[in-house]
C-alpha positions in Angstrom: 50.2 51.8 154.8 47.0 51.5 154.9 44.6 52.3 156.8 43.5 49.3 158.6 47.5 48.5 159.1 47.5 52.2 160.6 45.1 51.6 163.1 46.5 47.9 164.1 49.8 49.6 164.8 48.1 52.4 166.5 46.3 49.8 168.5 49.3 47.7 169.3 51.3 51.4 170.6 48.7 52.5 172.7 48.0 48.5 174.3 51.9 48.4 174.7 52.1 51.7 176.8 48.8 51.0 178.8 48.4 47.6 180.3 45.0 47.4 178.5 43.4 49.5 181.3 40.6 51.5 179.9 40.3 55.4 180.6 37.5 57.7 181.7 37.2 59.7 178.3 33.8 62.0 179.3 33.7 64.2 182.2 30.2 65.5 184.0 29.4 69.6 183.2 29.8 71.0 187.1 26.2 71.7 187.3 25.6 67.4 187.1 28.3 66.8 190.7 28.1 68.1 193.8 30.9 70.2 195.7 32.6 66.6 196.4 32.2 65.7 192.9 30.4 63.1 193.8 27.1 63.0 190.9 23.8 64.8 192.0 21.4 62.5 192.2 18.8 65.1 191.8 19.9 66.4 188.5 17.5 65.9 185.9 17.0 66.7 182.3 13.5 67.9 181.2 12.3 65.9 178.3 10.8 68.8 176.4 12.2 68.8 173.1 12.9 72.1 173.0 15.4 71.6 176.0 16.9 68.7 174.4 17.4 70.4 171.2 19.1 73.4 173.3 21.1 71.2 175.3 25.0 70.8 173.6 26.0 67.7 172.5 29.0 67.7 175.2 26.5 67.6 177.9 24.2 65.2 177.0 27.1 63.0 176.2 28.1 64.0 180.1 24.2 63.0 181.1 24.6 59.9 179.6 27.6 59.3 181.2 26.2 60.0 184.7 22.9 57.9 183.9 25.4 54.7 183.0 27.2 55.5 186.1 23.4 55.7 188.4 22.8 52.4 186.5 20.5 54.0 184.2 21.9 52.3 181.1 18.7 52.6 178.9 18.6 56.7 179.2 22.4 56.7 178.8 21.6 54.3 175.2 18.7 56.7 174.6 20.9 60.3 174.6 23.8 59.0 173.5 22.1 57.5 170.1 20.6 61.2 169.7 24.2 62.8 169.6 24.9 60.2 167.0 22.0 61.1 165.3 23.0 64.7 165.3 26.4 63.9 164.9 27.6 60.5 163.8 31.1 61.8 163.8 31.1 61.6 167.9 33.4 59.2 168.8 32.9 60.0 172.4 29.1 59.0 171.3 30.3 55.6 169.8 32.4 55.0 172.7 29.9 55.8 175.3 27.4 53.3 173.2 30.4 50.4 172.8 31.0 50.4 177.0 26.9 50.3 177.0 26.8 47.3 175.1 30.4 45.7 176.4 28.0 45.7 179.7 25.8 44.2 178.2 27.3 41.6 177.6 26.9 42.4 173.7 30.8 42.2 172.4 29.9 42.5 168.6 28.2 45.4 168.9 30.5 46.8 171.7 33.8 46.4 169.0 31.5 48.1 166.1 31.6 51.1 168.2 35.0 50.5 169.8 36.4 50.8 166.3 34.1 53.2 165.4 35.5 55.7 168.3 39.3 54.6 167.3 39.0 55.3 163.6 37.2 58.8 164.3 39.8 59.7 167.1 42.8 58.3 166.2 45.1 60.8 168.1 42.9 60.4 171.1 44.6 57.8 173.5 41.9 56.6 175.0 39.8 55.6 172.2 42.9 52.9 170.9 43.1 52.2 174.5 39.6 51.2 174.9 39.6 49.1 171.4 42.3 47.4 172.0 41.2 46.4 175.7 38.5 44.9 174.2 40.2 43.5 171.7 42.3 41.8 174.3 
């Protein structure tokens, strides 16, 4: 098969066992929620490059998470296009950016990263989840 067939089929599994729901796929470091887990609205990130350039990729993918969550969706764009441009093999980066842009209202560009994420993951579940909810 190839491998656009693979990933249909994968697709078509994954929307078949999941009621095209789409799953939480980054989770906040513990220093960015409070003891309720509830997100600190006082957490901030310096922007010193130096601190961004020390900071792993895993939690500025988690920053941007949070900022999307507080409504901040141009910082959440901002870091999570700097973990692609350290590592455009992040699929947690290209599906971060495609639920960016699916708010947006922007579907092209939200399925260029959907697929994106699916193709780089395609054991992870909730990447195929999340393409083929929007392909829905």
């Amino acid at each position: 098969m190839r491998l656009r067939e693979c990933l249909a089929m994968a697709v078509l599994l994954a929307l078949a066992s999941s009621g095209c729901s789409r799953l939480t796929f980054i989770k906040p470091s513990p220093k960015m929620v409070s003891a309720t887990g509830t997100p600190r609205s006082d957490y901030q990130i310096s922007d010193s490059t130096a601190t961004k350039q020390r900071m792993r990729l895993e939690d500025r993918l988690a920053f941007a998470a949070q900022r999307l969550r507080s409504g901040d969706a141009a910082t959440a764009e901002r870091e999570a296009r700097a973990v692609l441009k350290s590592n455009p093999a992040s699929s947690e980066a290209h599906a971060l950016l495609a639920v960016i842009q699916d708010q947006r209202g922007d579907a092209a560009q939200a399925g260029v990263h959907y697929k994106r994420a699916a193709e780089l993951s395609p054991a992870q579940g909730s990447a195929l989840n999340n393409y083929g909810a929007w392909l829905c």
